[in-house]
VODO-223672 format. One record per atom (N, C-alpha, C): x, y, z. Coordinates in steps of 0.2 Angstrom, whole numbers, plus 5000, padded with zeros to 4 digits. Atoms other than C-alpha are relative to their C-alpha. Example, Ala and Ser with C-alpha at 12.3 -4.5 7.8 and 13.67 -1.06 7.14 Angstrom:
REM residues 2
500449945000;506249785039;500450065000;499649944999;506849955036;499650055003;
***
This chain:
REM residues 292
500449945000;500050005000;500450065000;499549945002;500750174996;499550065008;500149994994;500650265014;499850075001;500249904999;499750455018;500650025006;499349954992;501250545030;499650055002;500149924998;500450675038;500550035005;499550004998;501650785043;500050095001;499949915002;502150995046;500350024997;499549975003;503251065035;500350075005;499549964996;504551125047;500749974999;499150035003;506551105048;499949935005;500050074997;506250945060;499949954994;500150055003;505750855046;500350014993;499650015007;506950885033;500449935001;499850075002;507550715033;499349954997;501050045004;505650655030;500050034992;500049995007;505750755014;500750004996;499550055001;507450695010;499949914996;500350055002;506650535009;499450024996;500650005008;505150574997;500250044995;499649975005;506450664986;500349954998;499850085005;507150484982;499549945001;500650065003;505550374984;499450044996;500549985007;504550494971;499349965002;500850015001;502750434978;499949935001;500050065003;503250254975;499849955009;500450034992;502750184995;499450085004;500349954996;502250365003;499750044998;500349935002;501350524999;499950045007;500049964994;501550675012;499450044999;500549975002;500050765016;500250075006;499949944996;500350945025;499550015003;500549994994;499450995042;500450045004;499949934998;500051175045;499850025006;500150004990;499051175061;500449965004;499850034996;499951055069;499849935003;500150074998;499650895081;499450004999;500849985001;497850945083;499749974995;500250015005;497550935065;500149934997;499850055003;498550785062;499649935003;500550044999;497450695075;499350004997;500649985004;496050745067;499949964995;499850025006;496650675050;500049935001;500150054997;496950535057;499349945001;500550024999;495250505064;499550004992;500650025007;494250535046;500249974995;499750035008;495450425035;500150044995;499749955006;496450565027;500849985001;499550034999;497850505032;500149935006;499850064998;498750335039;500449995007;499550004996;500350385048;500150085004;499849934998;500650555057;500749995006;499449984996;502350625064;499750065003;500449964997;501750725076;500350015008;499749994993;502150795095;499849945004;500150054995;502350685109;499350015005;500349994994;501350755123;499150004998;500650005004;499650765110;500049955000;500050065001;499850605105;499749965005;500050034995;499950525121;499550015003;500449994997;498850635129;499149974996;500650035006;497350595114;500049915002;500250105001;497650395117;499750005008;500150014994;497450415137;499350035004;500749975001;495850525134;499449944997;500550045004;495150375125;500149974991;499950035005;495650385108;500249944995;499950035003;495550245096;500450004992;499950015007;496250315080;500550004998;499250025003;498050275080;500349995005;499650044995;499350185091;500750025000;499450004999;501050225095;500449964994;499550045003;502350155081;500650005000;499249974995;504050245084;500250055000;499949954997;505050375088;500350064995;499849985005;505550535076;500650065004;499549974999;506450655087;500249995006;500150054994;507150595103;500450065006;499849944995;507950805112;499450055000;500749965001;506650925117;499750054997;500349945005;505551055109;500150065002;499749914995;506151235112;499250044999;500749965002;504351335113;499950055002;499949944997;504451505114;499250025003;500649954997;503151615123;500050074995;499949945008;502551745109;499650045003;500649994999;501551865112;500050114993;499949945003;501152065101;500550024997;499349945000;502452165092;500150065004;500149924996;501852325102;500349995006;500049974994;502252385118;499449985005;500650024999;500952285130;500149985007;500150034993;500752225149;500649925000;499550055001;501552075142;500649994999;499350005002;503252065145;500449935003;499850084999;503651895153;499549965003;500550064999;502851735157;499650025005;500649974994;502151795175;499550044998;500649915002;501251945166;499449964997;500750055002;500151795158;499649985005;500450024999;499351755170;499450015001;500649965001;497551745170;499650044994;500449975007;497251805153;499849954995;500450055002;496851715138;500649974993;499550005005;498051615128;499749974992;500250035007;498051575109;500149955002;499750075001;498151395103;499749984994;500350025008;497951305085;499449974999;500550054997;496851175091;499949985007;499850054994;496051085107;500349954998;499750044998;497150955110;500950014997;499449985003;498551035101;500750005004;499449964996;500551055107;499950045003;499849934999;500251235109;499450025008;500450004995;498751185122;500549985006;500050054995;499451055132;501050035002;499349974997;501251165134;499650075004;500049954998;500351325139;499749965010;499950014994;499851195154;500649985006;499350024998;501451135158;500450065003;499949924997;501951325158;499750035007;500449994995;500551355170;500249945006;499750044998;501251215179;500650035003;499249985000;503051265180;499850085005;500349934998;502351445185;499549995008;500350014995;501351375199;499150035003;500949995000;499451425192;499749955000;500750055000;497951335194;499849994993;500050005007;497851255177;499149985000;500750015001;496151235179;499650095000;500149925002;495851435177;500350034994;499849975006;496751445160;499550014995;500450005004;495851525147;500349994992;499750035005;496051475129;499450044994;500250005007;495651535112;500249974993;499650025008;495651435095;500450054995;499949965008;496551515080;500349974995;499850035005;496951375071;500850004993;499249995000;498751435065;500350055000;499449984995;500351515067;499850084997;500149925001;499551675056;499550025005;500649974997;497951675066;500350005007;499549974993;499151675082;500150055001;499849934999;499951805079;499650064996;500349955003;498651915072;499650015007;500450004995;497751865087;500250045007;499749964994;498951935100;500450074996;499849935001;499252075089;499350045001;500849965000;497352125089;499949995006;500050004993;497452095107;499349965005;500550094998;495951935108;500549965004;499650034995;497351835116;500750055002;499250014998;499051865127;500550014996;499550025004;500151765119;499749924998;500050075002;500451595112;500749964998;499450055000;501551455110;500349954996;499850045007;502651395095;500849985001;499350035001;504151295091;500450074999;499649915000;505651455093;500049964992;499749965006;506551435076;499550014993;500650015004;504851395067;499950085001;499949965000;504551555072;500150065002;499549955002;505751665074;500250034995;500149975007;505851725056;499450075002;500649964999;504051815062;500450055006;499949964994;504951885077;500650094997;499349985002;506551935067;499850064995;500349935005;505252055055;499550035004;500349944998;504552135067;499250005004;500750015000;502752055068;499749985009;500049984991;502951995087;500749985003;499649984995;503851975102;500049935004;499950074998;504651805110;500250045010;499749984994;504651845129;500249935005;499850054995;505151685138;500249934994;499950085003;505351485131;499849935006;500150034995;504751355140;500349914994;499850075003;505851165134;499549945001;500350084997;504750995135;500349985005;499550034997;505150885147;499949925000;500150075006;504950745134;500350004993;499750015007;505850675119;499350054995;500549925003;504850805106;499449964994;500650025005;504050695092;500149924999;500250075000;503250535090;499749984993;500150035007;502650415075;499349965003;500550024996;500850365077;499649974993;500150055008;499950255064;499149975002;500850035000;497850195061;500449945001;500150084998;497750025071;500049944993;500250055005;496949945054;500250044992;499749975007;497250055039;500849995000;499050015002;499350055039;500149935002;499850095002;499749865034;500750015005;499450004997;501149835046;500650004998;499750005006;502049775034;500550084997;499849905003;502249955024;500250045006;499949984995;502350035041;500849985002;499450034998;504049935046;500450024994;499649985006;504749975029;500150065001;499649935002;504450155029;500450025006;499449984995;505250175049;500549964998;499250035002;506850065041;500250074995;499749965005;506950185028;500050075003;499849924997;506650345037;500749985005;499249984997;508050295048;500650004998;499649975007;508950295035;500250054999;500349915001;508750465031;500350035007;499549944993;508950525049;500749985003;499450004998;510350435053;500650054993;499649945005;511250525037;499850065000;500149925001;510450695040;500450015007;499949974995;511050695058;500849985000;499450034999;512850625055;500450045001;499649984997;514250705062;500150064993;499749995005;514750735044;499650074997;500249985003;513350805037;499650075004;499849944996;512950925052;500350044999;499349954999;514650995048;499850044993;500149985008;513851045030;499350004994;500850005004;512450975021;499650005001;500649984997;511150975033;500050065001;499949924999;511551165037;499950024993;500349965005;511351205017;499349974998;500550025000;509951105016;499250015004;500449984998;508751155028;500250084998;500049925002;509451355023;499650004992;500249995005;508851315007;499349984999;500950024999;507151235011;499750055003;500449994995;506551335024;500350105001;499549935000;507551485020;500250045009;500049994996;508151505038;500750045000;499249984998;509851605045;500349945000;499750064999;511251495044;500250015007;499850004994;511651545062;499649965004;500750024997;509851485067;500049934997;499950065001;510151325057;500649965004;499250034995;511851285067;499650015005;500150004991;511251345085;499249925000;500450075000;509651205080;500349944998;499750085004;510651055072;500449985006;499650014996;511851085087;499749965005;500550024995;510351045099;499849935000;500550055004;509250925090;500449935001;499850065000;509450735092;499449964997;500550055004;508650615081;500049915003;499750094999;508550395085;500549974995;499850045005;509450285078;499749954996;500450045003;508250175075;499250005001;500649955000;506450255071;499449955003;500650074998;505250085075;500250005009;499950014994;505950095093;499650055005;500249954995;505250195109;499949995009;499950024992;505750205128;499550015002;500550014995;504450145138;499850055005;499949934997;505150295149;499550064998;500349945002;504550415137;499450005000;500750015000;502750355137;499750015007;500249994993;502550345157;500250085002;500249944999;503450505161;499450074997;500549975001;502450605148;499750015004;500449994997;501050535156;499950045007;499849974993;501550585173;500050085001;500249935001;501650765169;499550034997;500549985000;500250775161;499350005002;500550014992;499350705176;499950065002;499649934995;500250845185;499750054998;500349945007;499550975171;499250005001;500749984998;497750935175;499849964992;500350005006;497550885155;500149944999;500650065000;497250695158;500049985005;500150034992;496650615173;500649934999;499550065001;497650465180;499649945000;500550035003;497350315174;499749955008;500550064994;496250155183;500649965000;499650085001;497550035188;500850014994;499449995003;499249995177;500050024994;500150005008;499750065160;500149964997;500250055005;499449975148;500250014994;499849985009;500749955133;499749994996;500549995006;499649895122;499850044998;500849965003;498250015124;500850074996;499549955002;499950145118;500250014993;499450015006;500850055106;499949934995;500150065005;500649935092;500549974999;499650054999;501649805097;500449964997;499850065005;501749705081;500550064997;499749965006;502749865072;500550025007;499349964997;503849955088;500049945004;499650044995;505149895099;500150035006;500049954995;504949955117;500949985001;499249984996;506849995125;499950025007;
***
């Protein structure tokens, strides 16, 4: 079967497009979801897509809520997300993370990354996350037009993703807040993605990540390569390449990372704990990853 990727067209995944530059169509076809996790669970759910790369802490959070529409398969980035706090270009009340509180933050989607960090932040911060208030705006322009028209705060995005918007002027990064989880996961439909197809395309993408993140190609090709995709600063593509760590082997995933997660976002308020023991299965599709 020829496999739907949904995926965000960010520098994280330039080795995914790497790979569909030398398979032409011929196993995969990528579908873009500009929104984010959100969207990508979404898709997920109506059979638009099979496979999503997608954030950890949505993912996990969506299967521990109930979700049946895709199962853990393996791992895509394995260092944490840098998320900045954004908020206006102007001159405004908001000048650092404490000044939020009690207002009203953006986010792309419910269940989004951009939700399930501004609880973590309110966590870290020592609010009552059951007092945050939230408005959709479905992406990173409706964000920021949102906390420039002064409907929301601020809101919460990958930094070098958007930093370029900061760097023209549009808004303003007043804080960051890191995950305190490996950053992206591999999640797959239980019944539509043939295991089969599945295991081949994590062989092959590791492939690919293992050569984008190589010592070698660090030092050179992955640095002209997302500058020339994603047209970002080559200073901002070194200080991220520097950071970033990818698996070695993409079908794998630490059991670690599945329980912590969930532990903090016990902690967060944004899923209850469970009844009794976790449960790998209910997580991860067995027949395709390899817990460690």
């Amino acid at each position: 079967m020829v496999l739907r990727i949904g995926y965000v067209r960010e520098h994280f995944c330039s080795p995914l497009l790497q790979f569909e530059a030398e398979d032409k169509g011929s196993t995969f076809t990528l579908v873009e979801c500009p929104s984010g996790t959100g969207q990508l669970i979404s898709r997920l759910t109506k059979d638009e897509i099979d496979i999503a790369i997608a954030l950890t802490d949505p993912l996990i959070a969506g299967i521990a809520k109930g979700s049946e529409a895709y199962k853990l398969v393996g791992s895509y980035v394995t260092s944490p997300l840098r998320w900045a706090v954004i908020t206006g270009h102007k001159p405004s009340a908001y000048n650092q993370i404490s000044d939020l509180q009690g207002s009203t933050i953006g986010i792309s989607r419910n269940g989004s990354g951009s939700q399930t960090m501004a609880y973590v932040m309110a966590l870290q911060q020592r609010w009552p996350t059951s007092e945050l208030k939230f408005q959709v705006n479905n992406d990173i322009h409706g964000l920021i037009n949102s906390v420039n028209d002064g409907t929301t705060s601020a809101f919460m995005w990958e930094w070098f993703t958007t930093k370029p918007f900061s760097d023209a002027g549009e808004c303003r990064f007043i804080g960051q807040v890191p995950t305190p989880w490996p950053s992206w996961l591999i999640a797959a439909h239980p019944t539509r993605a043939e295991p089969v197809a599945v295991r081949t395309f994590l062989n092959n993408l590791s492939r690919h990540v293992r050569a984008f993140a190589s010592a070698e190609a660090r030092a050179g090709p992955s640095v002209k390569f997302v500058m020339d995709t994603f047209s970002y600063p080559e200073t901002d593509v070194k200080e991220w390449l520097d950071a970033v760590e990818y698996p070695e082997d993409c079908s794998t995933i630490p059991w670690n990372v599945i329980t912590d997660t969930l532990s903090v976002l016990q902690q967060a308020g944004v899923v209850a704990p469970p009844e009794g023991a976790v449960k790998r299965d209910h997580f991860v599709n067995l027949d395709i990853v390899t817990l460690v």
